[in-house]
CHARMM internal coordinates of N, CA and C (Angstrom, degrees):
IC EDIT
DIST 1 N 1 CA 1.4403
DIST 1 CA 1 C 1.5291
ANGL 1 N 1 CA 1 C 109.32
DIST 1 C 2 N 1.2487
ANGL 1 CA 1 C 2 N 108.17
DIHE 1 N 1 CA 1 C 2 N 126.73
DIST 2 N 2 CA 1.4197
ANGL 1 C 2 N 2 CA 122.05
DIHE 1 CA 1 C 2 N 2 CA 174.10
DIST 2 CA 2 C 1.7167
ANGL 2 N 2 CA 2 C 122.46
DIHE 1 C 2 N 2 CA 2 C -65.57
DIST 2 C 3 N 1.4732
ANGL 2 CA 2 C 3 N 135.61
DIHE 2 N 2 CA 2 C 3 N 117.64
DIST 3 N 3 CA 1.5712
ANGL 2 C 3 N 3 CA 96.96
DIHE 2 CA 2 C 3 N 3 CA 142.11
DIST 3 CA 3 C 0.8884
ANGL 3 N 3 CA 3 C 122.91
DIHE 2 C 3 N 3 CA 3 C -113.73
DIST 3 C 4 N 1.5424
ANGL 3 CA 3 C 4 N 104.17
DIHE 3 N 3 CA 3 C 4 N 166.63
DIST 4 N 4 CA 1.0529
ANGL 3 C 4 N 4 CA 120.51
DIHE 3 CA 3 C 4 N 4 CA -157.44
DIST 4 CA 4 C 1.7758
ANGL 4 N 4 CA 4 C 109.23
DIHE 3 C 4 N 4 CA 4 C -113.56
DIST 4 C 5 N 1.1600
ANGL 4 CA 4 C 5 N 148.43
DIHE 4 N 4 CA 4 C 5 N 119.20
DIST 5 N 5 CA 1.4778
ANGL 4 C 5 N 5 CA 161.09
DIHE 4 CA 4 C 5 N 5 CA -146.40
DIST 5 CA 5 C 1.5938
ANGL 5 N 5 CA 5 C 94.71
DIHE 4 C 5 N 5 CA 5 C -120.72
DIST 5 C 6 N 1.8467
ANGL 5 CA 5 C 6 N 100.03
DIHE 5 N 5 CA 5 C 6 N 113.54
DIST 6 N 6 CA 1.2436
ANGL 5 C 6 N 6 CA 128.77
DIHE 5 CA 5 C 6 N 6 CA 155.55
DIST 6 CA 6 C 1.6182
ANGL 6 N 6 CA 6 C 143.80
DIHE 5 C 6 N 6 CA 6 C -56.13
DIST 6 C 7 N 0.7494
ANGL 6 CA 6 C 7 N 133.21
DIHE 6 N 6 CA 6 C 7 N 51.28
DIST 7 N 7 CA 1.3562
ANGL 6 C 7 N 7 CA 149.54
DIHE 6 CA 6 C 7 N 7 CA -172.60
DIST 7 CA 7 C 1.8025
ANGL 7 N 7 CA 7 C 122.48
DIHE 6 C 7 N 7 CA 7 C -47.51
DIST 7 C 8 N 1.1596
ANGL 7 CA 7 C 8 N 104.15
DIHE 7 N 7 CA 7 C 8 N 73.22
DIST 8 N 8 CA 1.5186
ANGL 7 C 8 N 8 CA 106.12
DIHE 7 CA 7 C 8 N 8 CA 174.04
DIST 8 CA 8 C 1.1540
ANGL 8 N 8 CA 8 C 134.92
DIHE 7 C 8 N 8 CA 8 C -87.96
DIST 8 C 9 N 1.4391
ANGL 8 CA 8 C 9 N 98.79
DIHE 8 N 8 CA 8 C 9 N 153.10
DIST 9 N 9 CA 2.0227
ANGL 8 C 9 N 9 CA 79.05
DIHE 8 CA 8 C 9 N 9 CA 168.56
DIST 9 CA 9 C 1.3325
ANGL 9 N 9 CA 9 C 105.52
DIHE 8 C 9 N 9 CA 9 C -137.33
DIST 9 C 10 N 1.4709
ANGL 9 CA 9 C 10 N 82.34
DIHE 9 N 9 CA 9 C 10 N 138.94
DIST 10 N 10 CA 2.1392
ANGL 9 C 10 N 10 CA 106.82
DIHE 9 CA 9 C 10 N 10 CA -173.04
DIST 10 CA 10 C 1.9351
ANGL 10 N 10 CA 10 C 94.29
DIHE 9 C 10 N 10 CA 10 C -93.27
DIST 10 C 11 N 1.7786
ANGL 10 CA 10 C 11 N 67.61
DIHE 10 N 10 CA 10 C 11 N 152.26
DIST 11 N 11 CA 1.8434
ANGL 10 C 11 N 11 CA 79.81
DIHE 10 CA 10 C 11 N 11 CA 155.71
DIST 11 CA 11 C 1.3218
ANGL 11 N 11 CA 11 C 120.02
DIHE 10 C 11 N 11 CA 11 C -52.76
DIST 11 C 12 N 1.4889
ANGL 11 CA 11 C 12 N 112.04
DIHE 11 N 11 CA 11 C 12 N -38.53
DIST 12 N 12 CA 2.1136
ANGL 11 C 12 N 12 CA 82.35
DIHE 11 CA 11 C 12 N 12 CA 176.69
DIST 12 CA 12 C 1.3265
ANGL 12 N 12 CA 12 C 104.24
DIHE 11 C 12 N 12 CA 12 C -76.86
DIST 12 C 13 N 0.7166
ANGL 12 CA 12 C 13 N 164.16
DIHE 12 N 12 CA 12 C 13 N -63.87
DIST 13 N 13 CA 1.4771
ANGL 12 C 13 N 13 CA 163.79
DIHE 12 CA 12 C 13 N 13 CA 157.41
DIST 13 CA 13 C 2.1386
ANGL 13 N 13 CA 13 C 97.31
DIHE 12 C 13 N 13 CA 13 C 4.55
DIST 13 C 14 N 1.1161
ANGL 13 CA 13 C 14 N 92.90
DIHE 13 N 13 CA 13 C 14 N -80.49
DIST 14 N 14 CA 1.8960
ANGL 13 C 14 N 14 CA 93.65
DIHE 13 CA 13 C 14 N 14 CA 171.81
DIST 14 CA 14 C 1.2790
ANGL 14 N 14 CA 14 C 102.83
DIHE 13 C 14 N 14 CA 14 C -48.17
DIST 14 C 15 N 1.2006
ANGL 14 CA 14 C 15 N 144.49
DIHE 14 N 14 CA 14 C 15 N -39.23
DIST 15 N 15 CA 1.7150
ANGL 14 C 15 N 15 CA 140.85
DIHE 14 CA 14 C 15 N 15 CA -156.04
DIST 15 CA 15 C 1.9153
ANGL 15 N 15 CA 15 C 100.71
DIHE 14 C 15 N 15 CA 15 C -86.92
DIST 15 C 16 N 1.5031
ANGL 15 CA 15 C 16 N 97.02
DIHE 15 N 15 CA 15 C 16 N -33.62
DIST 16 N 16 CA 1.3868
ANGL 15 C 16 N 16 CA 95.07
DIHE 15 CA 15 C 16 N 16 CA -174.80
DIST 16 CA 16 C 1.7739
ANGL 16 N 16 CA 16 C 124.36
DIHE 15 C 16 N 16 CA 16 C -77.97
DIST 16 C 17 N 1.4599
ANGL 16 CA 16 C 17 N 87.65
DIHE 16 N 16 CA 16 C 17 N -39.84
DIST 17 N 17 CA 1.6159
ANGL 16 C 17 N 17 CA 110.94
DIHE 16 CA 16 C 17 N 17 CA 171.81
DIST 17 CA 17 C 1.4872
ANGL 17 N 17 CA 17 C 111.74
DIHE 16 C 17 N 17 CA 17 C -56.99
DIST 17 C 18 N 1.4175
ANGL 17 CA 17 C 18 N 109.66
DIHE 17 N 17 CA 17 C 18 N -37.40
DIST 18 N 18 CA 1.6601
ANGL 17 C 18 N 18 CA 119.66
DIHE 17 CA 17 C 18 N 18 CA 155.36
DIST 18 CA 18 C 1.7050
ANGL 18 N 18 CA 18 C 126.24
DIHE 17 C 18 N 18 CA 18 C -36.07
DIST 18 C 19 N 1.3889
ANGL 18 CA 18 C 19 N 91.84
DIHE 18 N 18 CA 18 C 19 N -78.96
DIST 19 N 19 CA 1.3401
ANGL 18 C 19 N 19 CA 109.43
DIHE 18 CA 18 C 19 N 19 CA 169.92
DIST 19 CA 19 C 1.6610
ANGL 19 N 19 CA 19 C 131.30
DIHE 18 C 19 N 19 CA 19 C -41.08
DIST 19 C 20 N 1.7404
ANGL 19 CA 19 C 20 N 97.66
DIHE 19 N 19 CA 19 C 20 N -39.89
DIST 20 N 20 CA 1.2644
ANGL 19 C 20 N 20 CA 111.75
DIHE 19 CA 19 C 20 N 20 CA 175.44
DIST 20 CA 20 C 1.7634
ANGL 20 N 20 CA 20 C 128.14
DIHE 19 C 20 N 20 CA 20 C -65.09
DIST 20 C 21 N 1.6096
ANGL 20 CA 20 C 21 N 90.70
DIHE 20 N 20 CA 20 C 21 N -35.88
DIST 21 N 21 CA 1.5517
ANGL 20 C 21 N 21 CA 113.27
DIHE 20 CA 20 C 21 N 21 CA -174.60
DIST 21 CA 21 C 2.0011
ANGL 21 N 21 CA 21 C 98.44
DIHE 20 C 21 N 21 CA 21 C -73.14
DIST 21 C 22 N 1.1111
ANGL 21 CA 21 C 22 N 106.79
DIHE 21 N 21 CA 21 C 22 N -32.29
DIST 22 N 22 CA 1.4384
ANGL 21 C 22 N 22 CA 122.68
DIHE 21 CA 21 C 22 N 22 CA -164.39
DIST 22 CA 22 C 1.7295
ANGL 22 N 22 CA 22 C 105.04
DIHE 21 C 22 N 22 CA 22 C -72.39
DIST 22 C 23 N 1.3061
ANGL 22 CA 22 C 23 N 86.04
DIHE 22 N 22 CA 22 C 23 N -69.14
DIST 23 N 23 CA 1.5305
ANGL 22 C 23 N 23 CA 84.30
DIHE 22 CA 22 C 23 N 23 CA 161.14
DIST 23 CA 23 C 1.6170
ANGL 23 N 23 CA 23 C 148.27
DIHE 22 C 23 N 23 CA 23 C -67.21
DIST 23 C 24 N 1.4108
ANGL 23 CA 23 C 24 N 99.88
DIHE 23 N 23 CA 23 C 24 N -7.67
DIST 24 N 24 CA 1.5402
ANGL 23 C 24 N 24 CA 108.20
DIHE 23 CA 23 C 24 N 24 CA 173.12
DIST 24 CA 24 C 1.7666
ANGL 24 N 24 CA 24 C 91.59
DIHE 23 C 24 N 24 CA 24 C -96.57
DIST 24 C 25 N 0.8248
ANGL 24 CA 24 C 25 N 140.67
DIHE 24 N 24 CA 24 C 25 N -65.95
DIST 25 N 25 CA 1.4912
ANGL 24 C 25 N 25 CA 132.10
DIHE 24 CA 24 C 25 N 25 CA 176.75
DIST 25 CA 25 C 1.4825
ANGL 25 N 25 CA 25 C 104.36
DIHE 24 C 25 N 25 CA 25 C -39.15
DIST 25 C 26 N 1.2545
ANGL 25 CA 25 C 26 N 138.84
DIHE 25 N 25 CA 25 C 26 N -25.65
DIST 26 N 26 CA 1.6432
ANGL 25 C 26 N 26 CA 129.96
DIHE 25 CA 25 C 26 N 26 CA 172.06
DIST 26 CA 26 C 1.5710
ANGL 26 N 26 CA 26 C 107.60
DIHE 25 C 26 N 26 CA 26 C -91.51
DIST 26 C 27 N 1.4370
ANGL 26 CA 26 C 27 N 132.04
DIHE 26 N 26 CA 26 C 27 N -3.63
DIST 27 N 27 CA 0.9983
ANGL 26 C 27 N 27 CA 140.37
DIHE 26 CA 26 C 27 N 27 CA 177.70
DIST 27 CA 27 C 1.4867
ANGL 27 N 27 CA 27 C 117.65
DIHE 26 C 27 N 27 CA 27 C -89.83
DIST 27 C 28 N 1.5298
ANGL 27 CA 27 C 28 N 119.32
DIHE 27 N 27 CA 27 C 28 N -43.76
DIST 28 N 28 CA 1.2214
ANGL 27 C 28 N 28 CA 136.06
DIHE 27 CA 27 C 28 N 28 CA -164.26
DIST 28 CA 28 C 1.6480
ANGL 28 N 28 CA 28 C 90.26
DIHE 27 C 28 N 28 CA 28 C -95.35
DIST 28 C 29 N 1.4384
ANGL 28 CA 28 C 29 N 132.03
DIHE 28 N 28 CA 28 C 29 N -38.14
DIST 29 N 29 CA 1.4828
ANGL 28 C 29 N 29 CA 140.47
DIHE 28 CA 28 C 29 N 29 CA 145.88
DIST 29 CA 29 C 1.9465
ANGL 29 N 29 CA 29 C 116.57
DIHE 28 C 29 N 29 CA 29 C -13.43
DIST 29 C 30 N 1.5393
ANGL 29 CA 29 C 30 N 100.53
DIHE 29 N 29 CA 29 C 30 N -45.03
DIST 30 N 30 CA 1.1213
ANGL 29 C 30 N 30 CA 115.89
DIHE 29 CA 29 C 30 N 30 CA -159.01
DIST 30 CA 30 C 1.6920
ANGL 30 N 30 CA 30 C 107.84
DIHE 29 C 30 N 30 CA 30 C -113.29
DIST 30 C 31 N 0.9709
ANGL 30 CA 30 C 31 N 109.69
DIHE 30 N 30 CA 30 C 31 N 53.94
DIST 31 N 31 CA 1.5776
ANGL 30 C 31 N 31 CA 113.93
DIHE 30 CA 30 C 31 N 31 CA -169.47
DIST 31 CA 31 C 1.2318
ANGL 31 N 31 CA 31 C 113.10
DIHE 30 C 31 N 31 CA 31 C -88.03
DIST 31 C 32 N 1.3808
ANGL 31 CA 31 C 32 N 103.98
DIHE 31 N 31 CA 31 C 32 N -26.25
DIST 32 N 32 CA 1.6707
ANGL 31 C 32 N 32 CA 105.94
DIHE 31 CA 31 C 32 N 32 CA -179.56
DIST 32 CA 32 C 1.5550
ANGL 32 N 32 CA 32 C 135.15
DIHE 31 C 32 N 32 CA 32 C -61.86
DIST 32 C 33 N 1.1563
ANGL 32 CA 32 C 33 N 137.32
DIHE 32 N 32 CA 32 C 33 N -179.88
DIST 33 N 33 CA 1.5262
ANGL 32 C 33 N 33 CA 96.76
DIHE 32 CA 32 C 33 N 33 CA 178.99
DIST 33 CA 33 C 1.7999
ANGL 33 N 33 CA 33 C 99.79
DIHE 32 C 33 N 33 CA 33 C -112.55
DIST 33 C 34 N 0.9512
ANGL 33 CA 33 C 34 N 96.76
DIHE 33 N 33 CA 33 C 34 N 170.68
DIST 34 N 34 CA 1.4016
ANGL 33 C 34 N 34 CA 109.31
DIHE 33 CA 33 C 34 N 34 CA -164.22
DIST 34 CA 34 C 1.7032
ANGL 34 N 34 CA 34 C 121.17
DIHE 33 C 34 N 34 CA 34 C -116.57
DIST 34 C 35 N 1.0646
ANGL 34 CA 34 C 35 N 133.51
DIHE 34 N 34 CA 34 C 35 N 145.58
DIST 35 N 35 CA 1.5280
ANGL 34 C 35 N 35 CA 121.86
DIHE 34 CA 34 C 35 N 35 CA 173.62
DIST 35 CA 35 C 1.4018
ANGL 35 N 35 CA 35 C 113.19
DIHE 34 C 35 N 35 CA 35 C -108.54
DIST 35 C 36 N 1.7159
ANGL 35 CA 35 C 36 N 138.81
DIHE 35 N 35 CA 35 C 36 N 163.92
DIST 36 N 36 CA 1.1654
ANGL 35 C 36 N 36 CA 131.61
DIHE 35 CA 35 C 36 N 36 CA -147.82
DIST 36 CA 36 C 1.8152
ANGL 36 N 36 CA 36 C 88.38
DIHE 35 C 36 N 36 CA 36 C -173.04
DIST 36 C 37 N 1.9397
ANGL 36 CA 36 C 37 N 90.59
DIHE 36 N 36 CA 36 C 37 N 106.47
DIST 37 N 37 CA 1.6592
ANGL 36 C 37 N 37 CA 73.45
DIHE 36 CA 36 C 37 N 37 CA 172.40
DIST 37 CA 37 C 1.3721
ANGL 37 N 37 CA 37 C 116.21
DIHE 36 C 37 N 37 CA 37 C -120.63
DIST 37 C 38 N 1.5259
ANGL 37 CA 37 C 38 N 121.01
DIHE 37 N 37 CA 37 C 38 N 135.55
DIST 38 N 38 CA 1.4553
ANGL 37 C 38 N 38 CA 116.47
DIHE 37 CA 37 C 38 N 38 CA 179.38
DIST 38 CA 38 C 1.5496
ANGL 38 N 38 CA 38 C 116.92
DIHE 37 C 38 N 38 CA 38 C -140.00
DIST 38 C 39 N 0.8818
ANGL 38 CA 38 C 39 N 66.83
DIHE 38 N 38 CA 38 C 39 N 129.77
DIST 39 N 39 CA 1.9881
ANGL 38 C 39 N 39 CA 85.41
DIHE 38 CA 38 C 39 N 39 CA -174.28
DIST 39 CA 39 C 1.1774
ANGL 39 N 39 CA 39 C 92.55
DIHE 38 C 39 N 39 CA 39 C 69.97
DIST 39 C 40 N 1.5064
ANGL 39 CA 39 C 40 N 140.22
DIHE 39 N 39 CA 39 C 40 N 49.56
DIST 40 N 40 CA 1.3746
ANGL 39 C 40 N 40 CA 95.44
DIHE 39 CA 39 C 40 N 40 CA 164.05
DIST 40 CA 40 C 1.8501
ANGL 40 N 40 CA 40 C 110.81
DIHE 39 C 40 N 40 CA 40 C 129.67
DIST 40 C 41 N 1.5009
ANGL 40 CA 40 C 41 N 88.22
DIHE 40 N 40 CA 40 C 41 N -64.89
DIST 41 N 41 CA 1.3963
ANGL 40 C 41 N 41 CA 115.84
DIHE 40 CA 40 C 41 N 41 CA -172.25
DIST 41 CA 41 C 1.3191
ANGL 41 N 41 CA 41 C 108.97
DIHE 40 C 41 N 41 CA 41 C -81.19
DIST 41 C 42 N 1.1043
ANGL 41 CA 41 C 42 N 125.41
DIHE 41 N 41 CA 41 C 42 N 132.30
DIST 42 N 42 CA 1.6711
ANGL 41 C 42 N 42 CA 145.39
DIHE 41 CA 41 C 42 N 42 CA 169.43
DIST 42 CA 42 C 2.0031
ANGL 42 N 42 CA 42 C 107.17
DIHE 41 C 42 N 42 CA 42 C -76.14
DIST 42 C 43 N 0.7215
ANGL 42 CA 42 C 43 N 153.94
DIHE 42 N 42 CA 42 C 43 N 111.82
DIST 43 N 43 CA 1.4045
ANGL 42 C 43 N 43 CA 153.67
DIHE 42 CA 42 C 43 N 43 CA 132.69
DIST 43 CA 43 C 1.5818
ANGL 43 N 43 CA 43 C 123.47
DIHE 42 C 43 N 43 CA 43 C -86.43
DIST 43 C 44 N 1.0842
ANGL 43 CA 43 C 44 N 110.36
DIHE 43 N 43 CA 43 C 44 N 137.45
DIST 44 N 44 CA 1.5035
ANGL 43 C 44 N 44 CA 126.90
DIHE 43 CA 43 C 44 N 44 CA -175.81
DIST 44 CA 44 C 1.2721
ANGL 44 N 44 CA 44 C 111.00
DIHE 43 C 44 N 44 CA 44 C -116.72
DIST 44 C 45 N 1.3469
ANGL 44 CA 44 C 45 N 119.60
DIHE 44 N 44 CA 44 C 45 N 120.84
DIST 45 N 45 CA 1.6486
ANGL 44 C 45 N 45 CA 120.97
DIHE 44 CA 44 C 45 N 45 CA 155.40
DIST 45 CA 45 C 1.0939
ANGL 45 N 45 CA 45 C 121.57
DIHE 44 C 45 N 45 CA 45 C -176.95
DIST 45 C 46 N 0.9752
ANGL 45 CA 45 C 46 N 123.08
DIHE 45 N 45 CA 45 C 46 N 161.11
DIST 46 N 46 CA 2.1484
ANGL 45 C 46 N 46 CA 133.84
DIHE 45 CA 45 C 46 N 46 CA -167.07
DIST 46 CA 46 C 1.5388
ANGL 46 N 46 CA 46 C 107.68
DIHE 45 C 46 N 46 CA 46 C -18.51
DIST 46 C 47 N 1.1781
ANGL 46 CA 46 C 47 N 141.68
DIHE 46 N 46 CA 46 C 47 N 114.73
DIST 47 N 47 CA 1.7539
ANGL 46 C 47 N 47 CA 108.52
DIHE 46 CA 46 C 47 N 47 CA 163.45
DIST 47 CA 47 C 1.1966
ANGL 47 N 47 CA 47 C 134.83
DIHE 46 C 47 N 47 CA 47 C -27.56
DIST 47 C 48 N 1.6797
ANGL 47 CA 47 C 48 N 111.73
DIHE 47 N 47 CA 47 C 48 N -66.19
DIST 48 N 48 CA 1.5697
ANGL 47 C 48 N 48 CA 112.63
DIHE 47 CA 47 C 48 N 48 CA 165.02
DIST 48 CA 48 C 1.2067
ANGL 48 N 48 CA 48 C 114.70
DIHE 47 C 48 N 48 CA 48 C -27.07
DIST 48 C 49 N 1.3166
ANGL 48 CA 48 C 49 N 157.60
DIHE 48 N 48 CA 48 C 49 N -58.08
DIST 49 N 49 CA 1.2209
ANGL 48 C 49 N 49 CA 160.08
DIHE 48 CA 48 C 49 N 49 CA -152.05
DIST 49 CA 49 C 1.4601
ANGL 49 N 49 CA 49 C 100.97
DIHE 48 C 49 N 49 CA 49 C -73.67
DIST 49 C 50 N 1.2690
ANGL 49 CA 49 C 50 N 106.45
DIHE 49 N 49 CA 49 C 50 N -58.51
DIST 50 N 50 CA 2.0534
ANGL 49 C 50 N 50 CA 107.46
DIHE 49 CA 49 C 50 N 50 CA -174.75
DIST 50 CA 50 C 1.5581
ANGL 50 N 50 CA 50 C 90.87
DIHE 49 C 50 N 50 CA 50 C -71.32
DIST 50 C 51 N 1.2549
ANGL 50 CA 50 C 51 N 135.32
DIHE 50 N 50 CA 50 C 51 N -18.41
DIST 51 N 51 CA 1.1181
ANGL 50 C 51 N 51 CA 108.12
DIHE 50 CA 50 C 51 N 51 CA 160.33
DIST 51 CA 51 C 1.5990
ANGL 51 N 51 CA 51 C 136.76
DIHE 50 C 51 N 51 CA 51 C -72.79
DIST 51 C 52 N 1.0786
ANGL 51 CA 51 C 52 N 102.75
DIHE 51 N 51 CA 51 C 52 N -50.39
DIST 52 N 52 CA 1.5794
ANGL 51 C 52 N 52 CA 117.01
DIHE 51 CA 51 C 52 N 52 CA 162.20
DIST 52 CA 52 C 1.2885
ANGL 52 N 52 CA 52 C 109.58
DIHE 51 C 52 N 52 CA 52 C -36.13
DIST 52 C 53 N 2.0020
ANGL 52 CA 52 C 53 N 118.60
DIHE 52 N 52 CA 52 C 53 N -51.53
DIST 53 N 53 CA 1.3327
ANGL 52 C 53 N 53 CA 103.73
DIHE 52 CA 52 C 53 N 53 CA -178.31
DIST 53 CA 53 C 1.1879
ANGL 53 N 53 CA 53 C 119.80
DIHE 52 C 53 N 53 CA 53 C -70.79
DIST 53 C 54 N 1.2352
ANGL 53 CA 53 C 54 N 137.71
DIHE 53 N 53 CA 53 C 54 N -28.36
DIST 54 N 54 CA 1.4313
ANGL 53 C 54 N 54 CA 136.70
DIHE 53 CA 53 C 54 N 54 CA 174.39
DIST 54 CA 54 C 1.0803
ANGL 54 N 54 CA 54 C 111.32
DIHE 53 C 54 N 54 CA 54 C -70.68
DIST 54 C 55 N 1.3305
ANGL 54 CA 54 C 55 N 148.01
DIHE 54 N 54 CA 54 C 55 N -16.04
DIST 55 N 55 CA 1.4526
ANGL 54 C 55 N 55 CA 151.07
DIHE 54 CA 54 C 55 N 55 CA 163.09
DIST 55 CA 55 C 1.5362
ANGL 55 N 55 CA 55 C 114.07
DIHE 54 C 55 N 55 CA 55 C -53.43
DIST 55 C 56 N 1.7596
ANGL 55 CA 55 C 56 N 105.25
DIHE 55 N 55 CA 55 C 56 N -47.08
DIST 56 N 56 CA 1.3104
ANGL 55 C 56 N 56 CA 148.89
DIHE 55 CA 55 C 56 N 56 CA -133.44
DIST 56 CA 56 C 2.1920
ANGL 56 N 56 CA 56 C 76.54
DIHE 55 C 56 N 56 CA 56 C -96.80
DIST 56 C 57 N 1.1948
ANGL 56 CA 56 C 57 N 107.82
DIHE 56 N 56 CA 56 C 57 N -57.97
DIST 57 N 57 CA 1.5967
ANGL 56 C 57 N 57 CA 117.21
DIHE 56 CA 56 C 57 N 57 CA 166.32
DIST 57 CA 57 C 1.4120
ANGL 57 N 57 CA 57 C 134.51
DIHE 56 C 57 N 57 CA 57 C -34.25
DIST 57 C 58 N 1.3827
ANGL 57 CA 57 C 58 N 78.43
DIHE 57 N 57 CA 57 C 58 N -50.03
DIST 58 N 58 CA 1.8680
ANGL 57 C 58 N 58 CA 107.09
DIHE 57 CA 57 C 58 N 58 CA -161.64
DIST 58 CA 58 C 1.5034
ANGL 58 N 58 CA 58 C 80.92
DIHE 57 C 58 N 58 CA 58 C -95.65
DIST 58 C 59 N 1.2191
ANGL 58 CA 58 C 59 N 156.27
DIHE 58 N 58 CA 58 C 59 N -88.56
DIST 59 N 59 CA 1.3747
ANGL 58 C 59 N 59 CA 129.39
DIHE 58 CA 58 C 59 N 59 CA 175.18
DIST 59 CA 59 C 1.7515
ANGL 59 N 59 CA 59 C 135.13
DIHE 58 C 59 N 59 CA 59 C -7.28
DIST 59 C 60 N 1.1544
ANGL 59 CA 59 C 60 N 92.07
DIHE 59 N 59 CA 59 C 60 N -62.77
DIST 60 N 60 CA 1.5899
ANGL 59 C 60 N 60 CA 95.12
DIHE 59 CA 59 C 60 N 60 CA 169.61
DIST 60 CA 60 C 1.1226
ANGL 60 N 60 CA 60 C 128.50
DIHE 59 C 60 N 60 CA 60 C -76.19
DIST 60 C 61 N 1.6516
ANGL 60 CA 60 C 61 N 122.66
DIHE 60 N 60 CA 60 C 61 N -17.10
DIST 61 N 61 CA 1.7401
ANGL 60 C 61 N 61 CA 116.43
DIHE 60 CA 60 C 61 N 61 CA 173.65
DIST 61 CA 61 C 1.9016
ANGL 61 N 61 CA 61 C 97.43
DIHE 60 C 61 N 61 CA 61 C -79.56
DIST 61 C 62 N 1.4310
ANGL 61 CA 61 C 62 N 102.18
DIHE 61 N 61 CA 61 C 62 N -32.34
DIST 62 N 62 CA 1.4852
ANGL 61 C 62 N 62 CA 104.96
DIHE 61 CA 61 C 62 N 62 CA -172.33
DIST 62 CA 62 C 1.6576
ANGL 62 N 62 CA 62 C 110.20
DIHE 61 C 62 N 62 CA 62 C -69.55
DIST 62 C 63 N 1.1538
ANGL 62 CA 62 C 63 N 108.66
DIHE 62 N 62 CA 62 C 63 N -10.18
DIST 63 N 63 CA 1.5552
ANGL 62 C 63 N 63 CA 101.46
DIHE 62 CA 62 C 63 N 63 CA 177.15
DIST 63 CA 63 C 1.4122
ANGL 63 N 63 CA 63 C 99.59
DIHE 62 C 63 N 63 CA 63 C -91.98
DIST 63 C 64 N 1.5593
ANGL 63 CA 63 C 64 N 136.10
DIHE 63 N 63 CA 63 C 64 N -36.30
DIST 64 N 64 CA 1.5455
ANGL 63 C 64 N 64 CA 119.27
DIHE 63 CA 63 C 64 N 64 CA 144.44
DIST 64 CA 64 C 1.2635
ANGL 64 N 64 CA 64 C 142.66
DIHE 63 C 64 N 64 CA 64 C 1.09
DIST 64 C 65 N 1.4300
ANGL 64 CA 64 C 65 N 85.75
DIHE 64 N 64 CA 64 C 65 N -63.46
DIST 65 N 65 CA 1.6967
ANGL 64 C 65 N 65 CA 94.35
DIHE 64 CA 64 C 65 N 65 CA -170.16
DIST 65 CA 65 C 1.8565
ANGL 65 N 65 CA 65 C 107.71
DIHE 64 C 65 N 65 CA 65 C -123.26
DIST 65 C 66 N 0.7680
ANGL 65 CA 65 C 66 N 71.09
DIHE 65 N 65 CA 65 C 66 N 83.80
DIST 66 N 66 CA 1.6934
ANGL 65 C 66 N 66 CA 82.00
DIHE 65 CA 65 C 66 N 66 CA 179.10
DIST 66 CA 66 C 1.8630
ANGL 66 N 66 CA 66 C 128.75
DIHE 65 C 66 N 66 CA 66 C -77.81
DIST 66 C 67 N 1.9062
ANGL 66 CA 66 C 67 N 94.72
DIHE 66 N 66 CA 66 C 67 N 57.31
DIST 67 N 67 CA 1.3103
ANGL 66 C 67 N 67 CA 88.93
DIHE 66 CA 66 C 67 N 67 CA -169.17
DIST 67 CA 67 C 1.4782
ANGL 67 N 67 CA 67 C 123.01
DIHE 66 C 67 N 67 CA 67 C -93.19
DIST 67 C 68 N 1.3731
ANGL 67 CA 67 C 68 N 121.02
DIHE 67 N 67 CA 67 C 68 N 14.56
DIST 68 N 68 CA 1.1228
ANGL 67 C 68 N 68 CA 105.25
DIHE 67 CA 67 C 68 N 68 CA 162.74
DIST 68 CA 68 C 1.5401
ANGL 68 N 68 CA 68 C 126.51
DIHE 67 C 68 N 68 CA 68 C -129.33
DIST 68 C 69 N 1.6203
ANGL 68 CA 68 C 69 N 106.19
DIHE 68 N 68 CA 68 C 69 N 41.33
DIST 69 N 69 CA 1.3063
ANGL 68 C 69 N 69 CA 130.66
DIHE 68 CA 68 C 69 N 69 CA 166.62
DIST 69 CA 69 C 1.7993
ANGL 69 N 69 CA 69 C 107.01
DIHE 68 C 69 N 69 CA 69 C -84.34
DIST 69 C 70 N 1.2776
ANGL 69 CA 69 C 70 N 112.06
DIHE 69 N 69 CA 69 C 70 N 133.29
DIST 70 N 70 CA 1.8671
ANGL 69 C 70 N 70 CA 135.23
DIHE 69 CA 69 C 70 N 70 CA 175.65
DIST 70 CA 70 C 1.5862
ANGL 70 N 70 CA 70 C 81.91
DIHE 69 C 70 N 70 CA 70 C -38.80
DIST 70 C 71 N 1.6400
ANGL 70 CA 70 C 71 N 107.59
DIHE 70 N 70 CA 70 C 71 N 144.53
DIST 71 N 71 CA 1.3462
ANGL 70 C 71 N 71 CA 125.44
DIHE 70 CA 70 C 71 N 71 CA 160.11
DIST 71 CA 71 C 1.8388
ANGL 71 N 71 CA 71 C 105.93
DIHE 70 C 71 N 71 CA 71 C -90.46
DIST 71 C 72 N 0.8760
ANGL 71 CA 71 C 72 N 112.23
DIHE 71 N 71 CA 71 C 72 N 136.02
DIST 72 N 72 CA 1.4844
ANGL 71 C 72 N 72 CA 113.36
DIHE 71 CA 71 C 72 N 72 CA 157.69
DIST 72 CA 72 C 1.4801
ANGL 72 N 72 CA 72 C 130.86
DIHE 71 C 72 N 72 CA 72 C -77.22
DIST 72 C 73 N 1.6907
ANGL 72 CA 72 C 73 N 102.27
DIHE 72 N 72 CA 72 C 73 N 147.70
DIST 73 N 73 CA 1.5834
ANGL 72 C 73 N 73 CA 78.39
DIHE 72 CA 72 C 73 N 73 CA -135.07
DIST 73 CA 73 C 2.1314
ANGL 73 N 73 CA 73 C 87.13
DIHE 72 C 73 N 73 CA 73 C -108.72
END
COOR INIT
IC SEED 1 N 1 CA 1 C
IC BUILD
């Protein structure tokens, strides 16, 4: 006997595939290079890239704070 594995697709699944398409079209948008000044310092590089890194940011402080993950009860 075979099984056989159901394959659906949910709204987050559609919401994400959204997001994804959205953001690679604002990425490829941003090809040019860009300058970034902090403290002081001048940095230069692609947009996409300072974008990615701030994504790359906002990922990792957000795995910090994890407030809208179920409490255990």
């Amino acid at each position: 006997m075979s099984e056989q594995s159901s394959f659906k697709v949910t709204p987050k699944m559609i919401i994400a595939l959204l997001f994804i398409a959205i953001g690679a079209v604002f990425i490829f948008s941003n090809s040019g290079d860009a300058t970034m000044h902090f403290f002081g310092v001048a940095m230069t590089m692609p947009g996409w890239l300072w974008v990615l890194l701030l994504l790359a940011i906002g990922v990792i402080i957000g795995s910090f704070f994890p407030w809208f993950q179920k409490r255990k009860k």
